[in-house]
C-alpha positions as CSV (number, residue, x, y, z in Angstrom):
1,X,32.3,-82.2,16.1
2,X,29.7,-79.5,15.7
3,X,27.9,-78.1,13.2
4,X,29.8,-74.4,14.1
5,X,33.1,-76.2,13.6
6,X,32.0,-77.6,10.3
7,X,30.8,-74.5,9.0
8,X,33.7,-72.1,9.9
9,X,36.0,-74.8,7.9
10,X,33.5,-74.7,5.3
11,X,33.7,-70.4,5.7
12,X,37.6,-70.7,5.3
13,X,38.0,-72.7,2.3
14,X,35.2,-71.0,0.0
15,X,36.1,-67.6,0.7
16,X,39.8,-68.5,0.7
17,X,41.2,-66.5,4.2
18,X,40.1,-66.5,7.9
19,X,39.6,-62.9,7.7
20,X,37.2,-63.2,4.8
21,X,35.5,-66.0,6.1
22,X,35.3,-64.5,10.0
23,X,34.0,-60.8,8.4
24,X,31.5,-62.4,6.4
25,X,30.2,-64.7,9.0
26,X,30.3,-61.5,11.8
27,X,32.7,-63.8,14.1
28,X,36.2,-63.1,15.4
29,X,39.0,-64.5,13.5
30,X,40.4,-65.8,16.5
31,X,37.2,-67.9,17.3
32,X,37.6,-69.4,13.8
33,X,41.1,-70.3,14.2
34,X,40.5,-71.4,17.8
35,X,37.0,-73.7,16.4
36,X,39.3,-75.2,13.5
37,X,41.9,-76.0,15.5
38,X,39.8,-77.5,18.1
39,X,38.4,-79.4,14.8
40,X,41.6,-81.0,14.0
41,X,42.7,-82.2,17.3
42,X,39.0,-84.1,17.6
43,X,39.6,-85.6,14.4
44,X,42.8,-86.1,14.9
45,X,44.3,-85.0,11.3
46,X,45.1,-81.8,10.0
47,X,42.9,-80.0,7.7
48,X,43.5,-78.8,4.6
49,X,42.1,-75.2,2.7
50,X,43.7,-73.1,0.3
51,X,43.7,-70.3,3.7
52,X,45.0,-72.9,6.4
53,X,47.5,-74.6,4.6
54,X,49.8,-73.2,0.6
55,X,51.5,-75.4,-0.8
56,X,51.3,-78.7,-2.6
């Protein structure tokens, strides 16, 4: 875990979409998705934000 991956989820789930979160931080949305995902494997549990995941 890094501190990138930490902020991107942090990115996602206060401004509520990975395009939001990527144009705000001036990264592409596919390095977000890709640093998220890469997130979740290490950790080994799936995240959870109002962007990645609707639903209850």
């Amino acid at each position: 875990m890094n501190f990138r991956q930490l902020e991107y989820f942090l990115a996602v789930s206060s401004f509520g979409s990975f395009t939001a979160a990527s144009q705000r931080l001036g990264v592409a949305q596919p390095t977000i998705t890709k640093s998220i995902r890469a997130l979740e494997i290490e950790m080994g549990v799936t995240l959870r934000c109002s962007a990645i995941s609707a639903g209850p």
